[in-house]
N, C-alpha and C positions, 0 to 999 in steps of 0.2 A: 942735580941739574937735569933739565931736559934734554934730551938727545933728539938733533935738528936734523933734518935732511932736506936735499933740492926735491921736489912732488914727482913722485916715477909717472909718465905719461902713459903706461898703463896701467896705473891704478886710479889715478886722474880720468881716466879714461871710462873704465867702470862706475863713475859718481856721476857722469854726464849721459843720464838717460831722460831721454824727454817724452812724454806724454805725446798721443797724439793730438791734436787741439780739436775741439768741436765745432763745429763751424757752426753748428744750429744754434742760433741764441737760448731759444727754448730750453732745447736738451742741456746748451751750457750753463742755464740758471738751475736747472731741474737736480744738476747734478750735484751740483753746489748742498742742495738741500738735503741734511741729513736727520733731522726730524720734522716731525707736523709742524713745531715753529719755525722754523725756517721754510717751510711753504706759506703759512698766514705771512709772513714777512710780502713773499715775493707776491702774495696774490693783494695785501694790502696797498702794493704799491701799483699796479695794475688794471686795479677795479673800484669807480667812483665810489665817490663815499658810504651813497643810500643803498646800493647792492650791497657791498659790504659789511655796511651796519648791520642790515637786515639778516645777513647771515651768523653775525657775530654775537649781535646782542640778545638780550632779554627781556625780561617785563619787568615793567617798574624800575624797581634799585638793582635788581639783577642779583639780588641774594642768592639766593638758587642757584644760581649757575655758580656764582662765587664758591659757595658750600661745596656747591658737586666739585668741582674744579680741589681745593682744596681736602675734602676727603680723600682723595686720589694721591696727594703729595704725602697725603698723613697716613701711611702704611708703612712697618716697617716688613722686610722680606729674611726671610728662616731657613736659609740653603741648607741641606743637604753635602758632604764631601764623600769621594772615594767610592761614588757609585758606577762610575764605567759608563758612561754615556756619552758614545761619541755622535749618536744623529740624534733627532726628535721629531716624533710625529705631528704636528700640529693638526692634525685633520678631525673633526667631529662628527658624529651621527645627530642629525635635529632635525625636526618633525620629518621623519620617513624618508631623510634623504644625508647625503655627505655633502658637510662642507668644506674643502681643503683647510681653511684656519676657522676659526673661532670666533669669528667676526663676519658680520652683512653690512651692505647700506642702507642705512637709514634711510626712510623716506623724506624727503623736501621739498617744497614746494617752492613753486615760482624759479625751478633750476634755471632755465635757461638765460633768465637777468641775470647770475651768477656769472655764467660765460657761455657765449653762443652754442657750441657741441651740447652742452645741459645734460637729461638725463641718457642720451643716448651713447654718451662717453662714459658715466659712469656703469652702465647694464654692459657695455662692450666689454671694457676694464672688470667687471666682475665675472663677467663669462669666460674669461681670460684667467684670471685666478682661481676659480673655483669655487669661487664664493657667491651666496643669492644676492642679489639685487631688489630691494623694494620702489613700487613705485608709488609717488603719493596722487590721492585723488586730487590735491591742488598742483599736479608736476602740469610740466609745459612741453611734454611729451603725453601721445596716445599710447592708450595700453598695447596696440596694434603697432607702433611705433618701436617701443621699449622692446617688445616680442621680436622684431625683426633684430634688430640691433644685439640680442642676446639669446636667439633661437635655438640653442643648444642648454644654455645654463639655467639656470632656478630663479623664476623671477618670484616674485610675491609682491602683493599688492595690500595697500593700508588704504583700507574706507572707514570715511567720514559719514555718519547719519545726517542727511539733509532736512530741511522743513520740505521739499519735495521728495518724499519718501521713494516715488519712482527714479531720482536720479539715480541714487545710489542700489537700487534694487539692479537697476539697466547694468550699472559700471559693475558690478558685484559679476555679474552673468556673464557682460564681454571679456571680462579678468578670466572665469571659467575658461571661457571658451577659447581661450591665447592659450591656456595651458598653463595658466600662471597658478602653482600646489600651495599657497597659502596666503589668506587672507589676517591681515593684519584689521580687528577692528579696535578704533580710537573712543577711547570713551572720557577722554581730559580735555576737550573743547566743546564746553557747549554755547560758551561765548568768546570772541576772541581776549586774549590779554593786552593790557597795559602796554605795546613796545614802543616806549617813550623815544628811544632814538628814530624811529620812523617819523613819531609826528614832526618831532624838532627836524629833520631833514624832509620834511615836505613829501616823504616817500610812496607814491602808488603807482599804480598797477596799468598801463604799462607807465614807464618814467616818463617825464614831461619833460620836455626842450625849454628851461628855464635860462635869466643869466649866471645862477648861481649853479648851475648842470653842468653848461658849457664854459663857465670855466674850472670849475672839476675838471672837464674832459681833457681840456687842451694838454696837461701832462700824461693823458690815458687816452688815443687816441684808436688804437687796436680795438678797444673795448668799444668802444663808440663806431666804430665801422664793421665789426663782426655785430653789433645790434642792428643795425640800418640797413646792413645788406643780405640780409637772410631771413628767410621763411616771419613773419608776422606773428607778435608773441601769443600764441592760443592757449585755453587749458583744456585741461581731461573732463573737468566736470561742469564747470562754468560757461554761461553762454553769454555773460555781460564780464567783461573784465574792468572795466573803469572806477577809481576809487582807490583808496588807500587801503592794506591789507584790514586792520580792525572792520571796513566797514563792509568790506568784501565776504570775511567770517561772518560777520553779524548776518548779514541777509543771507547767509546758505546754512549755517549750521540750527540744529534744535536743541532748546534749551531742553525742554523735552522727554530727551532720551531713555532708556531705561531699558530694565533687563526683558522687556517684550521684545524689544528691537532686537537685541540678541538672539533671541528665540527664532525669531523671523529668518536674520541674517544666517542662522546655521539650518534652516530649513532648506536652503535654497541654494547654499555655499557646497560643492562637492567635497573640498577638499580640507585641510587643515586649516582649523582657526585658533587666531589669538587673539587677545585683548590687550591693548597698550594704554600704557596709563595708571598702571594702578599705582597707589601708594598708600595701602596701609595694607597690615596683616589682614584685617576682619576683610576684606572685600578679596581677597588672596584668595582665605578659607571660602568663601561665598563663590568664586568663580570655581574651583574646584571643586566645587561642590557639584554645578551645574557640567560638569564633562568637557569643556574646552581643552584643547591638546595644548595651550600653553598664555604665559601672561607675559609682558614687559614691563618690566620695575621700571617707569618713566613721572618725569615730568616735564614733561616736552620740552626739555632741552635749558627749561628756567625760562622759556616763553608765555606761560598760562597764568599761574597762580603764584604770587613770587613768596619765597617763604616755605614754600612746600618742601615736605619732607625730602632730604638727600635717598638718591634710588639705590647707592654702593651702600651706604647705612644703613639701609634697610633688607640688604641683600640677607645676610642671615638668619634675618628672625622668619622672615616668607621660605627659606630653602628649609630652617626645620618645621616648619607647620607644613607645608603642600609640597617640599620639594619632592616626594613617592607620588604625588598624582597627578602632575603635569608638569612642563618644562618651564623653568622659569629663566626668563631673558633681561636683559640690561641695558641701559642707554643713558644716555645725559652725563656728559663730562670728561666721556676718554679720548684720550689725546694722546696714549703713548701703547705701545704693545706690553709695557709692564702694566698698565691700567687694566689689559683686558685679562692675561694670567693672573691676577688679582684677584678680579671678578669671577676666574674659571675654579680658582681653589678654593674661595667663599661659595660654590656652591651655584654660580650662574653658568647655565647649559647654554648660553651663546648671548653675543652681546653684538650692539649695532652700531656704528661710527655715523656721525652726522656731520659735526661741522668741521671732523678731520678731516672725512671728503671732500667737499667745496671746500677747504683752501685749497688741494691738492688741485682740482676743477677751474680754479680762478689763476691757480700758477700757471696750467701749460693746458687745458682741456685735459682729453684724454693720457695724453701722456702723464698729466699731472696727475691723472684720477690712479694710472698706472705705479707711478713712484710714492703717492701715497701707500698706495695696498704693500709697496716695496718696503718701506720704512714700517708699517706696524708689523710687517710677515717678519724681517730682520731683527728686532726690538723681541718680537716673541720668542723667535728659539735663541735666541743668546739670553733670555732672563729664564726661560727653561734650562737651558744646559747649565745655567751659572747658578740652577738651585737643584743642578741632577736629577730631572724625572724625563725620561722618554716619552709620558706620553701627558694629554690632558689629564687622562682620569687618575697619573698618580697624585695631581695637585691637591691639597687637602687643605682645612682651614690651621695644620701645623704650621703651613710656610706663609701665614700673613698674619698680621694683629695690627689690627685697626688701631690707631695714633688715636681718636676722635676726640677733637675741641668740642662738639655742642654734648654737652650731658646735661641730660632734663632734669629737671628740679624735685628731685620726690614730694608726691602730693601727702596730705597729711591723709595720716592712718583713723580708723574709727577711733582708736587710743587717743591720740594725739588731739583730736575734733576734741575727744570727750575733757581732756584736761587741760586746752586749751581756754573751754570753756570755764573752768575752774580756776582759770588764772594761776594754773599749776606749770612747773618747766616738764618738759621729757623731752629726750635724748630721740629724736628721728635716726 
């Protein structure tokens, strides 16, 4: 039988603690969120559709991101027990300088449709953390802008090669001259991509005051009055914005490009360059070859070329060919602080969050950009401490093994070709 009693008013007593209430809405949504999906949540419900598409989607079918997205799920994790670790360093040494975590911002473009603050919430929020901040040559902040807003902390800056080759020569220089220690160059747009959810929402540059806008808005009304009543949306590199983004890429970028440009660009660059974009081993080998301080296993986020190789799947075959002759970096797909100590024990010297940021951005601005960096920095040392290593560099490709759905098809061997032809069987 259970043994009943009347409830003692002071132990009753001790059960009735109440929280203080938030009074911010903000802060009280912000707190609410306790991963990057529950910010996409709150900023989905916040920000019209064609913003939001644009930051979410991809090109074409959106394979790409799908893959990336799922490579990330398909790992399994190899802890470690009974090693004594009660804190973790998460801090990194990359291109010539400390980053408090393992992670930057990714460049993006067109931030400030995102949500008014734009990039100058997210350069504050990383100056604040201790992590760099990149800005892209399509952001809707000035490099002089971004510098102010993060005048202490590591900014770096991602150029695009234009068909007017002096744009980007200028922005390359003012980037210098800010003080901004590394240039990020893009070499995965030389036309823009397929982003089918833009055409289907009518989506350009700035947004147009349709019926089908405003009644979008009327549920998003913040959004729509933080647009209209602040500063007139400009870019960094552009002096026509009008047009849908495809057509906008179209007329600035060069099909073109090539390793001359590169040549150029580090003639003139003082400080640390990368190259973002790559996806395949041979063009790894080839950029190490040429002296660059470092690459980004990207494909732009599953915005360019849809189908293109997954950049975590490919993380270890580029860390053992180049990983002794320059640093190699990660993007496209992470979305949790276990995605990016993943990436740290396969061998990636730092990795860049993009569109975990802008939800964070579209939840609360800066605070949201704030609470994001909060959830990937918390996610990380609890999946460190819960595989026992103290620091990044004890991560090793011991504590991960890649799950991976896509396995290539083996091509036939000169054997094979030869008895094929003979209408002979052999065992591949």
């Amino acid at each position: 039988m259970v043994q009943r009693q009347v409830p003692n008013p002071r132990e009753l007593a001790e059960l009735l603690r109440f929280k203080r209430p938030t009074l911010n809405p903000t802060d009280r949504r912000l707190e609410r969120a306790l991963t990057i999906a529950d910010l996409r949540d709150i900023a989905r419900r916040r920000t019209p559709k064609a913003p939001f598409d644009y930051t979410e989607g991809a090109a074409e079918g959106e394979i790409s991101l799908a893959r990336a997205r799922q490579a990330f799920l398909d790992i399994e994790f190899h802890p470690s027990i009974l090693r004594n670790v009660p804190v973790v360093d998460t801090s990194r040494e990359v291109l010539g300088g400390t980053s408090a975590l393992p992670f930057g911002i990714a460049p993006t473009g067109f931030t400030r449709l995102m949500q008014a603050e734009g990039e100058e919430a997210g350069a504050a929020a990383a100056g604040a953390a201790g992590i760099p901040f990149t800005l892209s040559t399509l952001g809707t902040t000035s490099i002089e802008g971004v510098k102010a807003a993060n005048p202490t902390g590591r900014n770096w800056f991602q150029l695009y090669v234009m068909k007017q080759r002096e744009i980007s020569y200028g922005l390359a220089e003012r980037a210098a001259a800010a003080g901004f220690d590394t240039l990020l160059f893009t070499v995965d747009t030389p036309v823009a991509g397929a982003r089918l959810r833009d055409r289907r929402n009518g989506f350009s540059i700035p947004p147009q005051l349709t019926l089908g806008t405003i009644l979008d808005a009327l549920p998003r009304p913040g959004w729509w009055i933080d647009f209209l009543t602040t500063p007139k949306l400009e870019f960094a590199s552009l002096s026509s914005t009008g047009g849908t983004v495809a057509e906008l890429l179209d007329a600035a970028m060069d099909p073109t490009i090539s390793f001359a440009d590169l040549d150029e660009i580090r003639e003139l660059w003082p400080g640390k360059i990368v190259v973002k974009g790559v996806q395949t081993v041979e063009d790894a080998k080839l950029l190490a070859d040429t002296g660059v301080d470092g690459i980004v296993l990207s494909n732009h986020g599953g915005r360019q070329l849809d189908r293109a190789p997954v950049p975590f799947l490919l993380l270890p075959d580029v860390v053992r060919e180049v990983g002794d002759d320059l640093e190699v970096h990660l993007d496209t797909g992470i979305m949790s602080g276990a995605d990016i100590v993943a990436s740290v024990a396969l061998g990636a010297r730092f990795t860049l969050v993009g569109r975990a940021y802008l939800y964070g951005l579209m939840a609360g601005g800066r605070r949201g950009v704030d609470r994001a960096i909060d959830i990937l920095r918390s996610e990380i040392v609890r999946t460190m401490k819960l595989l026992e290593v103290a620091t990044l560099d004890e991560l090793t490709p011991k504590h991960v093994t890649q799950l991976t759905r896509l396995v290539p098809i083996a091509r036939p061997t000169a054997l094979a070709a030869e008895a094929a032809s003979e209408r002979m069987p052999v065992q591949l």
